[in-house]
N, C-alpha and C positions, 0 to 999 in steps of 0.2 A: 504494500500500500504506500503509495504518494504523502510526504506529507502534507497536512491540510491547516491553513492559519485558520481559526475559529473567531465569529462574533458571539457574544453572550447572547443563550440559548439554544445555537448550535448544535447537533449532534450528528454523529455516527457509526456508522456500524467498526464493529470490534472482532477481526477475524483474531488477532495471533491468539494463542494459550495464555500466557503470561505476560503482563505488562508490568512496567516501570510507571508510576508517577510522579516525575521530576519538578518541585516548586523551585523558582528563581527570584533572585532579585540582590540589588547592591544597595549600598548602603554608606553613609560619611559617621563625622561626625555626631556623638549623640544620637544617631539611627536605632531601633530594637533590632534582636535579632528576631528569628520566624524560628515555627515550628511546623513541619507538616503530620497529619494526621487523617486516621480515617474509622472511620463505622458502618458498622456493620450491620444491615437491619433486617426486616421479615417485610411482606406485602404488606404490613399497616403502617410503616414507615417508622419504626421502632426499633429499640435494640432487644434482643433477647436479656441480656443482662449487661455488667461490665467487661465481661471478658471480650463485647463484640467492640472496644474499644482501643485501638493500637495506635498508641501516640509515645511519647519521650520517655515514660515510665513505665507501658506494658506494650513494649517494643513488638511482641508478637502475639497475633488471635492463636488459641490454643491449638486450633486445626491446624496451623501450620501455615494458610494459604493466604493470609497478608502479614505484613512485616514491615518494620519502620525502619529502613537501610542505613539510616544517617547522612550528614553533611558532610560537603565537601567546600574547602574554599581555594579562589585561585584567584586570578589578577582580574577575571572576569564576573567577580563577582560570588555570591554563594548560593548552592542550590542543597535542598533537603529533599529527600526521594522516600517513598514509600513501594511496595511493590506488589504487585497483585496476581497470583496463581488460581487464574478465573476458575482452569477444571480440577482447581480444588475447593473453590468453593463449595460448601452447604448447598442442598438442594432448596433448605428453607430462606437461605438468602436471596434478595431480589435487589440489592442496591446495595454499591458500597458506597459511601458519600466520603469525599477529597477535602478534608477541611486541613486548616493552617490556624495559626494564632501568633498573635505577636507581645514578644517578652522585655516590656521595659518600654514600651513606646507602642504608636500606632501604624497602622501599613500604609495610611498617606505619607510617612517618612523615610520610605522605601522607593525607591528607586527602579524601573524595569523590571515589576513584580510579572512574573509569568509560569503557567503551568504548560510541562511540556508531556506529552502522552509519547510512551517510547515501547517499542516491542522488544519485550525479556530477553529473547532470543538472540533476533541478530543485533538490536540497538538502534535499528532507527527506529528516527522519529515521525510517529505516527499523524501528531496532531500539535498546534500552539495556539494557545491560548493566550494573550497580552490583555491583563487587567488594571484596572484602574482602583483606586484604595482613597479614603480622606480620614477621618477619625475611627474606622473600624478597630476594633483589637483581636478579629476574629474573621475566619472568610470560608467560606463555601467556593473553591476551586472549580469546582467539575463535580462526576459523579458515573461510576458504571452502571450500569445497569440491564434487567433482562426484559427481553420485547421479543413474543414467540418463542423462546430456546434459543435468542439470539440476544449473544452481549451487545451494547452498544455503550456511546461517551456519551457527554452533553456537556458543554461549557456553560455552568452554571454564574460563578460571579455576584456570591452575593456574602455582604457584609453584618457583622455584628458588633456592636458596641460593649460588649460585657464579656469579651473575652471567652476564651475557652470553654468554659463551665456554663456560660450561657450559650453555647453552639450547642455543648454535649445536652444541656436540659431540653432544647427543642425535641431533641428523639429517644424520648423516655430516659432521662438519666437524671436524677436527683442530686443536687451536691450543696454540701456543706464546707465550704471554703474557709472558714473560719476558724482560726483555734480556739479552744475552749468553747467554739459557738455553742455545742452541744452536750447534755450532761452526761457526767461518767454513765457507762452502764460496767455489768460485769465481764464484759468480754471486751471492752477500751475505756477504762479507765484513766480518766483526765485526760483523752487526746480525743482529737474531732474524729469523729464518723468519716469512714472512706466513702465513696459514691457507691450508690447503692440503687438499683431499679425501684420505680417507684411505689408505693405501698404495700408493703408483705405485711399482715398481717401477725400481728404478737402469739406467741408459740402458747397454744391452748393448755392447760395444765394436765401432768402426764394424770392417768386412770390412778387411783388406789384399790382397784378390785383385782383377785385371781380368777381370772377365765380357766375352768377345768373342762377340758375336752374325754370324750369315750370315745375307748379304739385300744386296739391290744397292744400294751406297754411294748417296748425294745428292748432287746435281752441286755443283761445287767453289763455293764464294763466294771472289770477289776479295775479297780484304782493304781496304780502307778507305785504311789507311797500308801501307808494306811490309811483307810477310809474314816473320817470324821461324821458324827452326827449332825447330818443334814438337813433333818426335820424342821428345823426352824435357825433361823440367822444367829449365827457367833457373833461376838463383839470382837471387833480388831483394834487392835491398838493402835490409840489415837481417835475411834469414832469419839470415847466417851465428850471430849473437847470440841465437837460441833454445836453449832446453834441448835437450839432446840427443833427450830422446823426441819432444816435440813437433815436430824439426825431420825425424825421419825419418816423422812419422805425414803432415806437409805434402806433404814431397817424391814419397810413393803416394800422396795425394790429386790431386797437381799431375799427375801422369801419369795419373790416372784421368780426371782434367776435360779434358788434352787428347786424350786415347782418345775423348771423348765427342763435341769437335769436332770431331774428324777423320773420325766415322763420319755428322755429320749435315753434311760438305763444307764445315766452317767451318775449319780447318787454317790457323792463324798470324793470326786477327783479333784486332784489339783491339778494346776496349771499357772506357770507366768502369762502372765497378761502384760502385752505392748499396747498402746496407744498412738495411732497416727494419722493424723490433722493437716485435711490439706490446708492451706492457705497462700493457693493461688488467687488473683486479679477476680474470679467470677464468684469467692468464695466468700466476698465483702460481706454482701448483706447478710447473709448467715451469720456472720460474726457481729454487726451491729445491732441485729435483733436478739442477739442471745440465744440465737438456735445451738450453736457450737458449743456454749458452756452449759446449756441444759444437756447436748450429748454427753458430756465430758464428766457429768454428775452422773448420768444414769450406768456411762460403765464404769465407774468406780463402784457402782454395785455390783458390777460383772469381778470385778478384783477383788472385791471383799469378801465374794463365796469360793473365785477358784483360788487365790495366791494366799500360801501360809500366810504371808505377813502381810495381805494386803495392799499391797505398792503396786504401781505400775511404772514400767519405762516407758517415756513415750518422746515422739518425734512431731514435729511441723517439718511441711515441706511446701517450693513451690518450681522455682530454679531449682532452687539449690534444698537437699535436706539440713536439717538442723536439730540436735539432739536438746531437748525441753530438761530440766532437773525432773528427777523422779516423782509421783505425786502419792505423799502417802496421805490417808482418812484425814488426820488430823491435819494438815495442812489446806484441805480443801477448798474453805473458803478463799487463800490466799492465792492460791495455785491457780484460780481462775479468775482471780482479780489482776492476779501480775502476769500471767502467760497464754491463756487462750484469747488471741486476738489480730486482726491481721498484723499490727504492731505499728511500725515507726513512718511504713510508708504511705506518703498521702500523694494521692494520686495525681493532686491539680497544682501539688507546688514543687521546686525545684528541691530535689534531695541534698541536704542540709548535714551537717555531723548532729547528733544525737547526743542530745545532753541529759544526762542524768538517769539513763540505765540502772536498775537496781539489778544485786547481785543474782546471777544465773538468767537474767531475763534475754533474750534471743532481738537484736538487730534485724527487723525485716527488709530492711536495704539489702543484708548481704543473701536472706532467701529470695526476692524477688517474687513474679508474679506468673512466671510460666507453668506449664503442667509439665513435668519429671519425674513421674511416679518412679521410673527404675533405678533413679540415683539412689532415695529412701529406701525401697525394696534392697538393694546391695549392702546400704549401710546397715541395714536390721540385723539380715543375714552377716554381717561380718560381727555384731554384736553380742548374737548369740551364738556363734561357734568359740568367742572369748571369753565369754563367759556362759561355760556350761551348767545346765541347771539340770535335777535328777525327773525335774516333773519336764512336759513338755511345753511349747510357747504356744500359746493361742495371741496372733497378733490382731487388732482390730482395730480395719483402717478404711475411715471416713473422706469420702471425694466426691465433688458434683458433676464428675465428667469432666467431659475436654481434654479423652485421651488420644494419646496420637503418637504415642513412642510402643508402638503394638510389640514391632519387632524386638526390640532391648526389654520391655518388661515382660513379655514371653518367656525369654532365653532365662532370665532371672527367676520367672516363679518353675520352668522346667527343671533348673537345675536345681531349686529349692526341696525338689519331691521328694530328695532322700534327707533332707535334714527336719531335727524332729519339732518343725514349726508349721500350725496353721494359719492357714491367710483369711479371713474373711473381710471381704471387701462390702463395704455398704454405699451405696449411689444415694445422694441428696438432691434429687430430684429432676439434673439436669439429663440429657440424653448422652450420647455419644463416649460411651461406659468403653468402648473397643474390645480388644483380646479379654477383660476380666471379665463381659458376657459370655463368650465364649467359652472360656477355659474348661467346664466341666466336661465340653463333648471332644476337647482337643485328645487325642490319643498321645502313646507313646511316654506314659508316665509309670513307674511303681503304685503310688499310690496317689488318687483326687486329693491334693493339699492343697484345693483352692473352693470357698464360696464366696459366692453373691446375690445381693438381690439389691432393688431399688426400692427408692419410697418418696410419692410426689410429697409430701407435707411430715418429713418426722416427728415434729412436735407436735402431732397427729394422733401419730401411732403408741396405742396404749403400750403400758410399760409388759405385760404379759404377752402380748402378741410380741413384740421388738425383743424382748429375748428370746422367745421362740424360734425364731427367726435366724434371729443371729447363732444360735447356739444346735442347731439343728442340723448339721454335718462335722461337728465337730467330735462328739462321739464316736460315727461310724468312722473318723480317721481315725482317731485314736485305737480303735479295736484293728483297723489293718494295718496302722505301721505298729506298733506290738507284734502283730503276723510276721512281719516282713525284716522286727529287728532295727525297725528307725528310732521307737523310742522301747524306752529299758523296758522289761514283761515284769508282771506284775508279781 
């Protein structure tokens, strides 16, 4: 294709696969710099959440198929490029929209501002767009989009006065720019709320009943170590030190988790209990509503019926993993006052050094915002080969989608099958779960050491059903790696 100079509102069609979106412009004295960015939306002209947002902070959408390349400067000036892998898009995408922002100043103090549309491939240039700017701090560039099963551009051109966060609010994105705008909760205390889609409603309060289902028990699993009296919840050390409410909402969870193993024959086993927290880019509003520390309490009931001592290790991940202090009972209110939360990074300001970390608390600058389930799955796995324990690991590990490293976390749970940990993975509501839907029908394993299942609304699902749930293949591994010699025979 020829390239084509564009008026605003212009469009055409888009054969190559992959495209570049190259933003331009120069600059003097006192000038701002630019930023380019883009979103990602559905046919109602919205975003799915924040993860459909790839700008300077969450460089890449988790599919993989847009990304914020970065800047370049030369004699001619500096251009910011974003890049678009159209036949990777979503089938649920219908628009990516080309937006920019400007940082310290406005885009009428810019110079030869231009969007240039360039093919992935070979590298030319597809299309140019020359814009004009006065007091905007925000701009609508272009935009792709699909027309029949066909991509096409449009030189869009249009400006905003409130910056960045007022672009992102036009297409369902909520933001709280302000520090301290917002009041502590328990999963960001004393820092603003990350952007967050708009109104999820407040997590319903978990059931306090035992749902007893008929149907013939599963045969009994020896225990590992000596079997404990299961009938009703033990005290672990440290519950006694909880708030009053929190310590009666444990002790019905503690009896629901072991209603759960007694119905699937697992009645007095131990097991280490791992915790792992995504806290990628899309996992925001989870964490500002307090979905994530209501998770984070109710497996602490799952720890307090299987682990002698009640503890759990646990991890966040997003880039990068990162290993959380351990959380035992008595620490709990703390544990999710100072550490379940996306943490330091805020998504609409420029990352900053971090002042005043308290001891063991986790820098989210240095995890980021991407989906890397397999770095975390590697690190667990190197944690419990170093330290070996005589019960087996039951790990449990909370993610809302946005997988896309299929391949590498595959090879990671395959080679996991002889080691004597299981995986249960649990989906928070979002779609595109990859190889951990699959895993059960994959062949070529010793033994299934992997579940899943999804759940549109967790703080939904009563406490009786969510450990049923969760706790419902973890028995039958344990009975075949015993067989097999993965973990000790009883």
């Amino acid at each position: 294709m020829t390239a084509t100079s564009m008026a605003k509102g212009g469009n055409l069609p888009v054969v190559a696969k992959a495209v570049q979106v190259e933003l331009g412009w120069s600059g003097g004295p006192g000038a701002p710099d630019a930023d380019a960015s883009a979103l990602l939306l559905r046919a109602d002209g919205r975003v799915r959440d924040d993860g459909d947002f790839v700008f300077y902070n969450q460089p890449q959408h988790p599919s993989g198929a847009v990304r914020h390349l970065g800047k370049r400067r030369d004699s001619g000036g500096t251009t910011d490029t974003v890049g678009v892998d159209l036949e990777a898009l979503e089938p649920e995408i219908e628009r990516v929209v080309l937006g920019a922002s400007a940082d310290g100043g406005t885009f009428g103090q810019l110079s030869g501002l231009r969007l240039r549309l360039l093919d992935a491939g070979t590298g030319g240039q597809l299309a140019l767009f020359e814009m004009e700017a006065t007091t905007e701090t925000a701009f609508i560039g272009g935009e792709l989009y699909r027309r029949a099963g066909q991509w096409k551009f449009r030189a869009v051109g249009q400006g905003y006065a409130s910056g960045l966060a007022g672009l992102a609010t036009d297409f369902g994105i909520s933001v709280d720019e302000e520090p301290g705008a917002t009041a502590p909760t328990a999963s960001s205390p004393g820092t603003p709320a990350p952007m967050v889609p708009s109104a999820v409603p407040p997590p319903p309060p978990a059931a306090a009943s035992v749902a007893f289902r008929t149907g013939p028990a599963a045969p009994p699993l020896t225990p590992a170590t000596p079997a404990r009296d299961a009938s009703s919840p033990r005290l672990v050390k440290g519950e006694e030190q909880l708030p009053v409410d929190m310590r009666k909402r444990l002790s019905l969870r503690e009896e629901q988790v072991a209603v759960s193993l007694r119905k699937h024959g697992a009645e007095g086993v131990t097991a280490r209990v791992i915790l792992v927290l995504d806290a990628s880019g899309s996992m925001s509003f989870l964490y500002s509503k307090g979905v994530v520390a209501d998770v984070v309490e109710r497996m602490a009931a799952v720890a307090a019926q299987l682990d002698d001592d009640g503890e759990m290790q646990a991890w966040t991940f997003a880039s990068n993993p990162a290993r959380l202090p351990d959380l035992g009972l008595g620490d709990l209110p703390e544990w999710l006052e100072h550490h379940v939360r996306v943490g330091e990074l805020a998504l609409f300001r420029r990352k900053k050094p971090r002042k005043g970390l308290l001891p063991g608390q986790v820098d989210m600058r240095a995890v980021g915002v991407q989906n890397e389930e397999q770095k975390v799955i590697a690190e667990v796995r190197t944690y419990v080969r170093e330290h070996p324990a005589a019960a087996p690991t039951l790990v449990l590990f909370f993610s809302d989608g946005g997988v896309y490293r299929n391949k590498e976390i595959e090879t990671e749970l395959r080679e996991a099958a002889d080691e004597p940990i299981f995986w249960q993975f649990v989906g928070l509501g979002r779609s595109n779960y990859g190889v951990l839907e699959r895993f059960d029908t994959l062949p070529g394993r010793r033994v299934d050491n992997v579940g899943f299942f999804a759940v549109d609304d967790i703080s939904g699902v009563p406490d009786a059903e969510l450990y049923d749930r969760l706790l419902s293949e973890f028995p039958s591994w344990m009975r075949e790696a015993r067989r097999l010699s993965i973990i000790r025979p009883g």
